[in-house]
Backbone as JSON, one array per atom type, in Angstrom:
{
  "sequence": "XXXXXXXXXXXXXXXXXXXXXXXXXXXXXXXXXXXXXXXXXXXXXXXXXXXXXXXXXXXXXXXXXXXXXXXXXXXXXXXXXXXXXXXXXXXXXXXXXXXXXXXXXXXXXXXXXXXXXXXXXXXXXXXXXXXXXXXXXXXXXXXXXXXXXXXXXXXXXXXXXXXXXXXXXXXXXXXXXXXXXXXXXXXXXXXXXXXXXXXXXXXXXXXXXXXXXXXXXXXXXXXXXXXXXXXXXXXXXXXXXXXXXXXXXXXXXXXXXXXXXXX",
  "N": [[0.84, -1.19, 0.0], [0.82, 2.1, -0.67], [2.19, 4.86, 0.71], [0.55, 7.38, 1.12], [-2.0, 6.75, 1.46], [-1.55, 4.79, 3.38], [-1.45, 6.67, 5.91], [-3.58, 7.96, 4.85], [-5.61, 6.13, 6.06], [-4.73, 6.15, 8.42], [-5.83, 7.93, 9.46], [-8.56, 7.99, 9.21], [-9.26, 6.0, 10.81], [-7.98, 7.21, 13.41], [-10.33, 9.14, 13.84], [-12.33, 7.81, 14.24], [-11.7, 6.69, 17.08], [-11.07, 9.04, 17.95], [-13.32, 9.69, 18.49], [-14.65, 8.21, 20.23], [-13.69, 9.08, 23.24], [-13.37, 11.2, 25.6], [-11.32, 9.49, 27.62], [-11.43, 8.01, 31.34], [-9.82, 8.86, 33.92], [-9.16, 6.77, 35.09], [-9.12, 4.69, 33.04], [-7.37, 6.1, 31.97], [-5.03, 6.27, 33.17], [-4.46, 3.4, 33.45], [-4.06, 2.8, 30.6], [-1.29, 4.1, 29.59], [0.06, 2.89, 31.73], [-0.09, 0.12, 30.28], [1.26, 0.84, 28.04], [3.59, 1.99, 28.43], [5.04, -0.64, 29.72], [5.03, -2.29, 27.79], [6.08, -0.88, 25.57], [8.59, -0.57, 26.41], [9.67, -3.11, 26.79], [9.83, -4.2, 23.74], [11.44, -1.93, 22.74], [13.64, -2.4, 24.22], [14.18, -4.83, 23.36], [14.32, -5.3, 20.89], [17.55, -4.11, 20.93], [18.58, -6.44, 21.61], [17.79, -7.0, 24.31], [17.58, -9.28, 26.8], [15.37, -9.66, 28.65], [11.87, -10.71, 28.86], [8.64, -10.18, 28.15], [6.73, -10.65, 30.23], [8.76, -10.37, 32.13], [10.29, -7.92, 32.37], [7.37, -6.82, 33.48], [6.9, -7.78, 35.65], [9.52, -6.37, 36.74], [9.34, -3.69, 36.89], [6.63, -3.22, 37.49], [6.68, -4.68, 40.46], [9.33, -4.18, 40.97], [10.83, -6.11, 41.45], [14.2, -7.99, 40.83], [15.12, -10.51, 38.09], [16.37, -13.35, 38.41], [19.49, -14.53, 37.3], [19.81, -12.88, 34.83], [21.16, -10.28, 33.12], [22.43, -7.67, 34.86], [23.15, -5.25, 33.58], [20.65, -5.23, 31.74], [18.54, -5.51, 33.19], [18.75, -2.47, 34.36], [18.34, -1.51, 32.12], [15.66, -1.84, 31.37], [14.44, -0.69, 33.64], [15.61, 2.51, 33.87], [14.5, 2.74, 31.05], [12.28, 2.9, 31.37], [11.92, 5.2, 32.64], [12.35, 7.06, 31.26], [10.73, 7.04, 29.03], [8.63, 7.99, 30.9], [9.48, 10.73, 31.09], [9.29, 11.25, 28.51], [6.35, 11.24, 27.38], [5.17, 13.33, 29.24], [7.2, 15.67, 28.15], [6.04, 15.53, 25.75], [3.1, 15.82, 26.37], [3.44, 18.35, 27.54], [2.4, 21.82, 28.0], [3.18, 24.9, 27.01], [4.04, 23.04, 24.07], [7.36, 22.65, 22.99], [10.08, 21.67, 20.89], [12.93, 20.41, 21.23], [16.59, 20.55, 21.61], [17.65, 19.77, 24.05], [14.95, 18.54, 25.18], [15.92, 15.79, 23.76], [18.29, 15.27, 24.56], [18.08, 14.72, 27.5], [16.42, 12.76, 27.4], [17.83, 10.6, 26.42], [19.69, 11.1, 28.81], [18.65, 10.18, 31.08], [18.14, 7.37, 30.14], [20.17, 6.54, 30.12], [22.1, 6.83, 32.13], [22.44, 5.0, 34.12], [24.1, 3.27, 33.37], [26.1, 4.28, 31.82], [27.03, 7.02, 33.59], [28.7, 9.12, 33.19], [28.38, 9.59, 30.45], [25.95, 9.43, 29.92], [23.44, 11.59, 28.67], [24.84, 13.0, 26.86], [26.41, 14.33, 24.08], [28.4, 12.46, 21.77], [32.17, 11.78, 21.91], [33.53, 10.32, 20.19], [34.59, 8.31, 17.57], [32.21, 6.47, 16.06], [31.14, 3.18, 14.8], [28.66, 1.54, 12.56], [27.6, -1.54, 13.37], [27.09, -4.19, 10.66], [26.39, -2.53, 8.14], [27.49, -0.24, 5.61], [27.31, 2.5, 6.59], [28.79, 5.53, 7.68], [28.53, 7.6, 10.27], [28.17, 10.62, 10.94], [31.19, 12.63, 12.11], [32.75, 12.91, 15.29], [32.82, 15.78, 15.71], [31.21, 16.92, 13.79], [28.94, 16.22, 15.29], [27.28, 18.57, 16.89], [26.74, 19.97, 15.46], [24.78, 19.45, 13.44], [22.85, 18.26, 15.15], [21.58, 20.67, 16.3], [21.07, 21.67, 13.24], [19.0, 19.36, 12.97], [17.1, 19.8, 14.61], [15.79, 22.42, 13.54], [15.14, 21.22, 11.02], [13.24, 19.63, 12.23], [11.11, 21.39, 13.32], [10.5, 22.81, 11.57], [9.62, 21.32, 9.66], [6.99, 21.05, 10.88], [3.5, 20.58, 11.55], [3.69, 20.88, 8.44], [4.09, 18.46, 7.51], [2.57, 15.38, 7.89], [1.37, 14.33, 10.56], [2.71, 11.06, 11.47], [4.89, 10.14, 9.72], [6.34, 12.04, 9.74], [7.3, 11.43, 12.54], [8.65, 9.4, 11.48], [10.52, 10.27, 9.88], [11.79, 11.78, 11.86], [12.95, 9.64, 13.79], [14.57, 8.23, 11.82], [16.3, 10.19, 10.81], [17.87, 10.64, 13.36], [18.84, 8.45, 14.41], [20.87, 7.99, 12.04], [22.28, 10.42, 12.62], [23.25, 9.75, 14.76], [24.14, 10.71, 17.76], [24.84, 10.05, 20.36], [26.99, 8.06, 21.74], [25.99, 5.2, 22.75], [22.67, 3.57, 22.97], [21.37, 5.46, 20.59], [19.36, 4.39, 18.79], [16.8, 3.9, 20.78], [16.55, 6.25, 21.95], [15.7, 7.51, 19.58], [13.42, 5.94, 18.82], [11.91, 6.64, 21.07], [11.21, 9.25, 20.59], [10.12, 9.37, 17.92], [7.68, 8.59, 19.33], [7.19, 10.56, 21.11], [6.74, 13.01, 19.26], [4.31, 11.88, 17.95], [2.37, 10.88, 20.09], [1.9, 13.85, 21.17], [0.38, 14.72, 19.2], [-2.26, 13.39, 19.1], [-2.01, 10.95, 17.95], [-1.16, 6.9, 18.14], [0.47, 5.37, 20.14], [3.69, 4.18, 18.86], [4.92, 0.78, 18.56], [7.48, -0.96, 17.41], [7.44, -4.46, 16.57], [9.81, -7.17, 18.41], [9.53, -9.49, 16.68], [9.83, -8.4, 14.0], [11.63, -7.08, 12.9], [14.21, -7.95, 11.54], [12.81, -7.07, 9.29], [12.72, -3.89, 10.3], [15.48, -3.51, 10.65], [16.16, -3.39, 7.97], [14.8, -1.86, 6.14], [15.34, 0.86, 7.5], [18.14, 0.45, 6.75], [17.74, 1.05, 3.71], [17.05, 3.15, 3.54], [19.0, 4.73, 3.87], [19.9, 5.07, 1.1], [19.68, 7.46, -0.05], [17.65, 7.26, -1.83], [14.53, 9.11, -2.74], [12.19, 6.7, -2.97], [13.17, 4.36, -1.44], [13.42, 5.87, 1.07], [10.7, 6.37, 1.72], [9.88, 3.39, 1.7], [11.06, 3.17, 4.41], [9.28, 4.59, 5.92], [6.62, 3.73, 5.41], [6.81, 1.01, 6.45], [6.66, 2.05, 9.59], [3.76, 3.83, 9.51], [3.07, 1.66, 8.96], [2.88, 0.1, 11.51], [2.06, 2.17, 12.86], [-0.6, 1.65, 12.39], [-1.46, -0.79, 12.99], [-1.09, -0.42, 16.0], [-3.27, 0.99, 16.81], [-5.42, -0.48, 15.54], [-4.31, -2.41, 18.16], [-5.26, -0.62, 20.42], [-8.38, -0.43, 19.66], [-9.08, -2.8, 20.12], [-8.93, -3.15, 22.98], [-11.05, -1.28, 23.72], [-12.81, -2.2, 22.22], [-13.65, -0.79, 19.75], [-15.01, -0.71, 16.84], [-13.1, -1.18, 13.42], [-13.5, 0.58, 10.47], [-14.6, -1.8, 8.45], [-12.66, -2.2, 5.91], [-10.72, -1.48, 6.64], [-8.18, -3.43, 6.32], [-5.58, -6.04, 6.94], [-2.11, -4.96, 6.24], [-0.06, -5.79, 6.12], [0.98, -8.55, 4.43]],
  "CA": [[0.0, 0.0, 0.0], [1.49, 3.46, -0.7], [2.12, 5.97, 1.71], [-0.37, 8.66, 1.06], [-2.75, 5.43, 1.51], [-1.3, 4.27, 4.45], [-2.03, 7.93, 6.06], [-5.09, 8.24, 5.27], [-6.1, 5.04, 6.64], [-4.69, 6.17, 9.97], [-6.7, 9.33, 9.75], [-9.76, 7.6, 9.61], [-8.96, 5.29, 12.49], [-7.62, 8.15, 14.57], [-11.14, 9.43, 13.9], [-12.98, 6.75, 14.77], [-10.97, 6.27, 18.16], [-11.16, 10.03, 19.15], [-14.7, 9.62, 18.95], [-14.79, 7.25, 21.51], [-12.8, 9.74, 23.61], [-11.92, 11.35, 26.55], [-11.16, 8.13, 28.76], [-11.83, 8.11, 32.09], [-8.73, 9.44, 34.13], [-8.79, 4.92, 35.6], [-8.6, 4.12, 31.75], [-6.1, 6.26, 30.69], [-3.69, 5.45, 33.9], [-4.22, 2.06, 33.26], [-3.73, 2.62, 29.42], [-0.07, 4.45, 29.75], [0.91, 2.27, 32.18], [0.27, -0.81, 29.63], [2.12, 1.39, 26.79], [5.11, 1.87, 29.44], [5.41, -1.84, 29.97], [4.91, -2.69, 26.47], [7.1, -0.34, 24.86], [10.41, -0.51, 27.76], [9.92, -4.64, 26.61], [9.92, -4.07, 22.52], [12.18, -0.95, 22.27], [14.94, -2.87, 24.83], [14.44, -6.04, 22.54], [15.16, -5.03, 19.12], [18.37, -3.86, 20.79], [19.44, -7.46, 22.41], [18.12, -6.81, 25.68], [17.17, -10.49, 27.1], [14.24, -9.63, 29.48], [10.56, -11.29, 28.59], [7.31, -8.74, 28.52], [6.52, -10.66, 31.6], [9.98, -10.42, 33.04], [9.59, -6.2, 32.17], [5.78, -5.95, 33.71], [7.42, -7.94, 37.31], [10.36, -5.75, 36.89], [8.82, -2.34, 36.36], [5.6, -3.16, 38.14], [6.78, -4.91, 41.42], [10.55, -4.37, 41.46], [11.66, -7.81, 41.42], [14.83, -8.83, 39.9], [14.51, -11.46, 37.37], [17.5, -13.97, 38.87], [19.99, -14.78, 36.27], [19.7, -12.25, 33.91], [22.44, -9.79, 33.38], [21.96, -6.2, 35.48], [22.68, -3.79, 32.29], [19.6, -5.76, 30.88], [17.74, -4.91, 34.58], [19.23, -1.18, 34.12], [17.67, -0.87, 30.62], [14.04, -1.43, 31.35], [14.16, 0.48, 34.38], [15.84, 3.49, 32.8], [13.97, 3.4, 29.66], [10.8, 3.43, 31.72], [11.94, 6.6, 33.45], [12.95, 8.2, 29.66], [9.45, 6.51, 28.59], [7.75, 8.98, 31.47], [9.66, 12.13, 30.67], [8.73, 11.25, 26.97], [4.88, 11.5, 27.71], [5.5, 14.36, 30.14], [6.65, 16.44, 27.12], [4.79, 14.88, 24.77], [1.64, 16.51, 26.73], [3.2, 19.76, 27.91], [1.81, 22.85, 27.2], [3.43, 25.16, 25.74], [5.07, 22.03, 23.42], [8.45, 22.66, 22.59], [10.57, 19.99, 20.53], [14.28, 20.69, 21.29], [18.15, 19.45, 21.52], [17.39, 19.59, 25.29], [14.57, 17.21, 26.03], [16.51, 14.77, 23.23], [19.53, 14.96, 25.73], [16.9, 14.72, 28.37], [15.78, 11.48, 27.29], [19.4, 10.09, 26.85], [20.83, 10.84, 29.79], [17.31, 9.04, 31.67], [17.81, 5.57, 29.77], [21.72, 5.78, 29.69], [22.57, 6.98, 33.51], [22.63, 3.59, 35.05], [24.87, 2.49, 32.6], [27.83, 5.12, 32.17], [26.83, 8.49, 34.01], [29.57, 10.57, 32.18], [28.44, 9.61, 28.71], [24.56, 9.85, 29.92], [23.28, 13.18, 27.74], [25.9, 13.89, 26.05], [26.87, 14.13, 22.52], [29.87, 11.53, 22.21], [33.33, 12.65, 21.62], [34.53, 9.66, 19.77], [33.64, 7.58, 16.36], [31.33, 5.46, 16.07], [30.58, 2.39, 13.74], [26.85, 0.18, 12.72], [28.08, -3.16, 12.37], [26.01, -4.74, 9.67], [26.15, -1.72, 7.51], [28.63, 0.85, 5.56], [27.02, 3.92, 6.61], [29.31, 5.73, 8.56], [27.93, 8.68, 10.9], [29.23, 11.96, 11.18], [32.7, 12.64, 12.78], [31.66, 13.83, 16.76], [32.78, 16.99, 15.76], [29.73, 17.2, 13.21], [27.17, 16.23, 15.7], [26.49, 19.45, 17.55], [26.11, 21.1, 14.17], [24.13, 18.34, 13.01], [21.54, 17.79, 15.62], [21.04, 21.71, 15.91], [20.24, 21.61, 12.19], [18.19, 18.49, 12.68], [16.02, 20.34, 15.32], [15.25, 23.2, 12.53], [14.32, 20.97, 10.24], [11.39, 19.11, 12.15], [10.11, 22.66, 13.76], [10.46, 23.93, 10.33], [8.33, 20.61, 9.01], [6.08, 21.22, 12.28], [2.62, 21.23, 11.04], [3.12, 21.13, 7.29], [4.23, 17.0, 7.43], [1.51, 14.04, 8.17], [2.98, 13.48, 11.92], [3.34, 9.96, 11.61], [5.31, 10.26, 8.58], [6.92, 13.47, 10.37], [7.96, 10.95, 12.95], [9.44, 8.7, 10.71], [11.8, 10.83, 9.18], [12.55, 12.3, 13.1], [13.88, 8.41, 13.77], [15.76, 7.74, 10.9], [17.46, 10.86, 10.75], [18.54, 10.66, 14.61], [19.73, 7.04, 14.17], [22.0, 8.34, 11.16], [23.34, 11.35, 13.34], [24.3, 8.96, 16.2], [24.69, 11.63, 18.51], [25.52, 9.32, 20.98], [28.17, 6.24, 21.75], [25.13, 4.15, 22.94], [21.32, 4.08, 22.91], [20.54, 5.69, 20.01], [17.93, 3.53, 18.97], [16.09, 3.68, 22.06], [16.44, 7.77, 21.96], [14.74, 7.66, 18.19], [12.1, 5.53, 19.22], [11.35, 7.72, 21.82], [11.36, 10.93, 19.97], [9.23, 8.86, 17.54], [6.69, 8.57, 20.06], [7.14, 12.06, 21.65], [5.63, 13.8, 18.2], [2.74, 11.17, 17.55], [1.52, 11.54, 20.86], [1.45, 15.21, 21.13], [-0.19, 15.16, 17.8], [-3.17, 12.46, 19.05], [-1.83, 8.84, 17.58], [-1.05, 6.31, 19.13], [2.15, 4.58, 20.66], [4.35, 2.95, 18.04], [5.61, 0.03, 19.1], [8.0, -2.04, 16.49], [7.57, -5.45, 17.58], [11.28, -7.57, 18.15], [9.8, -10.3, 15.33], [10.08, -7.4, 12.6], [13.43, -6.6, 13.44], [15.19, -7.97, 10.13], [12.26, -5.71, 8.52], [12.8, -2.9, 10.63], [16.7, -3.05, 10.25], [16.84, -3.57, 6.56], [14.09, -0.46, 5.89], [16.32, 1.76, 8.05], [18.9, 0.74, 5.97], [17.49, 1.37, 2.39], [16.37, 4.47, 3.25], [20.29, 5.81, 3.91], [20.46, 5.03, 0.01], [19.13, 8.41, -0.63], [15.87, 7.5, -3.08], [13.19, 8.66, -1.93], [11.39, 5.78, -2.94], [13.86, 3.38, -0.28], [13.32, 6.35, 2.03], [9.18, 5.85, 2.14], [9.62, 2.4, 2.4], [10.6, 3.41, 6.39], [7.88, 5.71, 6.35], [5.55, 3.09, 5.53], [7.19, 0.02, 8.2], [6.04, 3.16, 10.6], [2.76, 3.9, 9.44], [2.15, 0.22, 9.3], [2.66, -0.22, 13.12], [0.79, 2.33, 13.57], [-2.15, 1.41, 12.19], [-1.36, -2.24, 14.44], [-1.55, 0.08, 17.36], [-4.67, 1.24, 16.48], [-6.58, -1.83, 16.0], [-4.81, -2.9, 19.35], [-6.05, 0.48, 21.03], [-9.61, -0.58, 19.22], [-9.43, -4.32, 21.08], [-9.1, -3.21, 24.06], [-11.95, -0.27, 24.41], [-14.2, -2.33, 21.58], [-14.04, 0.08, 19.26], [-15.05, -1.66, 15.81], [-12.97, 0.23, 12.85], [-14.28, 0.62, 8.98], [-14.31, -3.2, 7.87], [-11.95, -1.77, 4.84], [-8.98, -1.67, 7.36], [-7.85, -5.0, 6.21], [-4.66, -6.37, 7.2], [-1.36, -3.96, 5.4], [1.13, -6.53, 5.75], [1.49, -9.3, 3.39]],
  "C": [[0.88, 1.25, 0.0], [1.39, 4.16, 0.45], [1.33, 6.91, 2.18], [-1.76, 7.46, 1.87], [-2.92, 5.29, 3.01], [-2.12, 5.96, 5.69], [-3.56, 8.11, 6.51], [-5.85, 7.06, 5.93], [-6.11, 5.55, 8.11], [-5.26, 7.59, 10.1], [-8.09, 8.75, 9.72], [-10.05, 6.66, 10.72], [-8.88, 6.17, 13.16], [-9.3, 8.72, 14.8], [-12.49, 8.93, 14.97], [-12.65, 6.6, 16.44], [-11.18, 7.81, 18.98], [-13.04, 10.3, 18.87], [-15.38, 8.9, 20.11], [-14.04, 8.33, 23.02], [-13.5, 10.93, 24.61], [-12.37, 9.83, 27.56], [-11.29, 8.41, 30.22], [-10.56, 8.53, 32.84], [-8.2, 7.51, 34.71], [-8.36, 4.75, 34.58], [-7.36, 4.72, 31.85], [-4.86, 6.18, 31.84], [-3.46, 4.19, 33.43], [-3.5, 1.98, 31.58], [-2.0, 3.41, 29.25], [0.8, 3.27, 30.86], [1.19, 0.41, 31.23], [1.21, -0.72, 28.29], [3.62, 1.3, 27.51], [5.87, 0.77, 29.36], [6.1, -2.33, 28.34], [6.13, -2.31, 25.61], [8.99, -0.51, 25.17], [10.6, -1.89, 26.8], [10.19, -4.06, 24.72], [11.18, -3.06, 22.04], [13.5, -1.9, 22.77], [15.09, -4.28, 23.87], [15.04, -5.74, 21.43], [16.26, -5.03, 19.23], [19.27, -5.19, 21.87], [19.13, -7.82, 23.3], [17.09, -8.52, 26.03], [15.68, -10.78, 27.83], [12.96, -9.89, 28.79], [9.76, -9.76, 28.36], [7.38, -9.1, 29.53], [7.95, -10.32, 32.59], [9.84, -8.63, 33.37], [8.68, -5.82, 33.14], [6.78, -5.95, 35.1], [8.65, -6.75, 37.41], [10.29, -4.58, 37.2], [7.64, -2.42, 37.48], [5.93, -3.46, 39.84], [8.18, -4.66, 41.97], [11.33, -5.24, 41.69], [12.81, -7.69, 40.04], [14.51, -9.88, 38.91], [16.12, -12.32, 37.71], [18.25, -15.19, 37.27], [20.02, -14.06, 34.92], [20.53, -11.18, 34.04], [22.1, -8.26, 33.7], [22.42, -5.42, 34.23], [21.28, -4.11, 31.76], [18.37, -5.16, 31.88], [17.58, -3.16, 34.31], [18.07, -0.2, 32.68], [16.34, -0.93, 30.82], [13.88, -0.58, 32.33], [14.42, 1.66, 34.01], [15.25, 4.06, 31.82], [12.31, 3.83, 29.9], [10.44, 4.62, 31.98], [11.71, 7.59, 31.88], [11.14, 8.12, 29.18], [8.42, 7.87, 29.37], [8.2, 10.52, 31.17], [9.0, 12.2, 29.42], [6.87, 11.55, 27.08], [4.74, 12.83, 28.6], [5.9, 15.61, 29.28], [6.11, 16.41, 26.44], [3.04, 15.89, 25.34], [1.8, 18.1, 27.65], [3.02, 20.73, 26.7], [2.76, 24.16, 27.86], [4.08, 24.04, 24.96], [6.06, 22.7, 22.9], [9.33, 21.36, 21.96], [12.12, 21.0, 20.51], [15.43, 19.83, 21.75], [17.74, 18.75, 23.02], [16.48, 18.14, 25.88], [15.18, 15.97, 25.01], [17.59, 14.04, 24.58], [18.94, 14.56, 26.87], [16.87, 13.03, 28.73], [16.95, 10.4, 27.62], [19.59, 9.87, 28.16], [19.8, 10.06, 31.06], [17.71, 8.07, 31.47], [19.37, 5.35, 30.12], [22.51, 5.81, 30.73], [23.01, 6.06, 34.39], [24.25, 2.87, 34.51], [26.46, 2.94, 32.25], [27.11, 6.63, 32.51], [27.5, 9.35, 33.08], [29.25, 10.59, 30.8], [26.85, 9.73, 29.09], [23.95, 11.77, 29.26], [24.03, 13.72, 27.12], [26.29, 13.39, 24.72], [27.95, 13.29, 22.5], [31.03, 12.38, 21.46], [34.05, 11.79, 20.73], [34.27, 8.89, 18.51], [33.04, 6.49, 16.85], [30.92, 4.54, 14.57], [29.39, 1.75, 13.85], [27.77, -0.96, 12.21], [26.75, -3.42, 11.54], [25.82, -3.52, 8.17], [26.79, -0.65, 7.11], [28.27, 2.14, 5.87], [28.16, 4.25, 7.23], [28.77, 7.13, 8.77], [28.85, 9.71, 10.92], [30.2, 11.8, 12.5], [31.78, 12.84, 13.91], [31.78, 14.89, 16.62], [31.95, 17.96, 15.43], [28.63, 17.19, 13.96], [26.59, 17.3, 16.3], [25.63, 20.55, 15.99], [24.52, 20.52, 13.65], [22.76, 18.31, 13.69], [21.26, 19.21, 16.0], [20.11, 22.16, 14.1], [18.57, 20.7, 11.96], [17.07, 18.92, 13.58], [15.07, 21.23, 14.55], [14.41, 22.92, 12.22], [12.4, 20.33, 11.0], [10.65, 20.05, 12.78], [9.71, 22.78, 12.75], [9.15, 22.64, 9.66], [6.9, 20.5, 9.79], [4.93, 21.53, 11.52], [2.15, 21.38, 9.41], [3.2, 19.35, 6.83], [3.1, 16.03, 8.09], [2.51, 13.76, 9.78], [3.48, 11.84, 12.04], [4.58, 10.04, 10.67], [6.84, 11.74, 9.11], [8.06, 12.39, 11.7], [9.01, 9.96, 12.58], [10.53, 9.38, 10.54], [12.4, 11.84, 11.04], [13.48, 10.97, 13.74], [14.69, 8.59, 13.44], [16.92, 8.86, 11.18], [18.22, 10.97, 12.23], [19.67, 9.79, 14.5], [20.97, 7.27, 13.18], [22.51, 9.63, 12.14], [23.81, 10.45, 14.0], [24.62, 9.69, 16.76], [25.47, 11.15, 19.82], [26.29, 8.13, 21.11], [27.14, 5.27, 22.09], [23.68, 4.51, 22.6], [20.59, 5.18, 21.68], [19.16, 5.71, 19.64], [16.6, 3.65, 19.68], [15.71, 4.99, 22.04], [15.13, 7.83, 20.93], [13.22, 7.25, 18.52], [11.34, 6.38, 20.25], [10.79, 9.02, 21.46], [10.43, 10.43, 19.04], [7.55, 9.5, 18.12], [6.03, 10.02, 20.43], [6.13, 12.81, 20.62], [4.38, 13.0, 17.88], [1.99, 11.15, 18.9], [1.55, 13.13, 20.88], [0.44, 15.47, 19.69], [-1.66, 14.14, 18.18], [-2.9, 11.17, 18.78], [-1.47, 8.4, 18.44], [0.01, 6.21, 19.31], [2.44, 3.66, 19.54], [5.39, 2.46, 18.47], [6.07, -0.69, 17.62], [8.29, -3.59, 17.25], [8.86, -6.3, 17.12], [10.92, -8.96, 16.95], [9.49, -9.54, 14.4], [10.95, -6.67, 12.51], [14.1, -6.23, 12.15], [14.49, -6.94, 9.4], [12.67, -4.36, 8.9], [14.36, -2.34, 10.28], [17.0, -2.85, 8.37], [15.74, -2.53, 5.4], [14.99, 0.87, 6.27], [17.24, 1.57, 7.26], [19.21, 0.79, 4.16], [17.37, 2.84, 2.42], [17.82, 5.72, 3.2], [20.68, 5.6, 2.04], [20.35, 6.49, -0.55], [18.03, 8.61, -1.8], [15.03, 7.86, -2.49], [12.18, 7.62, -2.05], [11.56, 4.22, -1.82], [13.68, 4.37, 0.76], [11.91, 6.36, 2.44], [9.21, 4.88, 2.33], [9.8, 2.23, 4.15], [9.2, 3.97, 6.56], [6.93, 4.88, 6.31], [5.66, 1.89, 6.12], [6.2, 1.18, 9.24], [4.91, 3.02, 10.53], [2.24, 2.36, 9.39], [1.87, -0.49, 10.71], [1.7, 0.78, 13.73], [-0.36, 2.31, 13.71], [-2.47, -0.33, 13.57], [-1.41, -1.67, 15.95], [-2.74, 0.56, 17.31], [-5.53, 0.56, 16.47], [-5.77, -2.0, 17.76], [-5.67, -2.01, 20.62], [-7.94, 0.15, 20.82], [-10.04, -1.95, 19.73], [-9.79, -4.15, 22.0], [-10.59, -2.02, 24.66], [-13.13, -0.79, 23.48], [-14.7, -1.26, 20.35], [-13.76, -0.68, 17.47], [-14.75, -0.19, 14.07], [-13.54, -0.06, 11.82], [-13.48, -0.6, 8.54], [-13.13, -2.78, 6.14], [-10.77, -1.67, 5.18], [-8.93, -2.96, 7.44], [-6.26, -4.59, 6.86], [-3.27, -5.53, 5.72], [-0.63, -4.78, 5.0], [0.85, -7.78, 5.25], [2.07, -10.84, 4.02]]
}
């Protein structure tokens, strides 16, 4: 399905869904705290991290260790939960601002446990993707870099489809690499950050669409735009999958024409 396609699909869902709408202040605790869980488990997977969903909920929910499992792996869901609540926290302030700040913000939340001195901070040193010849700007480029890259998505603020808006706020993070770790985890976040403030839902990439997810991300550094919509539309295809699951859980039956995207 094309892009423009994809879009509008999730504009008539979103429709549908904020018609059902405002949630009760019980729902929508309960409904952030199952996005929290959900997301800490999927975002920390893609990137290795060993912990279950259920291992995550006990972890996050009750504080229990999970015995035998390796403490950076412990570190990372707790951490990314905290980054996860700042992320919703701007995501719904008012005045919204999107800046370098809460990026670094988010960082130095998920990455603190793990090396304090490199938590928020731009890295000072190169960096390689195994699996892939890109190579990221020098560190000397990145302050320039992710000041420019702030511009641009103010500057697309409003005139871009926000899912589609978030897409291209990912990718292009993940290619700065502003940091020695956690990228990934940042993007996805920052992802999130603009589609909630904008109404959508939580996009979650789930860890069995990985090889898809990595090997979209890396068509799209070819420079076509036609390998650079294929991310855009991985994206918009999860988020329409958050949408029906948002529509499971409250019963909300969408236009029998939202068939299945993926193949």
């Amino acid at each position: 399905m094309e892009l423009l396609d994809l879009l509008k699909r999730i504009d008539e869902n979103k429709k549908e869904i904020d018609g059902r709408r405002p949630l009760s202040p019980y729902e929508a605790k309960q409904l952030d705290a199952y996005y929290r869980i959900g997301t800490t488990y999927s975002s920390n997977a893609l990137e290795g991290n060993s912990l279950t969903l259920t291992e995550t909920k006990v972890l996050l929910e009750d504080g229990i260790t999970i015995g035998g499992k390796p403490i950076r792996d412990c570190y990372e869901a707790t951490s990314h939960a905290q980054a996860y609540d700042l992320m919703l926290e701007a995501a719904r302030s008012k005045p919204f601002e999107l800046s370098e700040d809460t990026i670094l913000r988010l960082h130095k939340l998920f990455y603190n446990r793990i090396d304090s001195e490199k938590a928020g901070m731009y890295r000072n040193e190169r960096v390689f993707i195994t699996g892939t010849e890109y190579l990221p700007p020098l560190p000397e480029e990145v302050p320039t870099q992710m000041r420019a890259f702030i511009g641009e998505l103010n500057e697309k603020w409003g005139k871009t489809h926000p899912v589609a808006l978030s897409a291209y706020a990912h990718r292009r993070l993940v290619d700065i690499h502003p940091f020695i770790d956690g990228n990934g985890r940042v993007a996805r976040l920052l992802m999130n950050l603009i589609v909630i403030n904008r109404g959508y839902q939580i996009i979650s990439i789930p860890p069995i669409l990985r090889t898809d997810y990595i090997n979209a991300l890396e068509a799209a550094r070819s420079g076509s735009p036609t390998k650079r919509e294929m991310f855009d539309r991985f994206i918009a295809e999860c988020e329409i999958e958050s949408q029906r699951d948002y529509c499971r859980m409250f019963h909300i039956t969408l236009p029998k024409k939202d068939n299945r995207t993926r193949t």
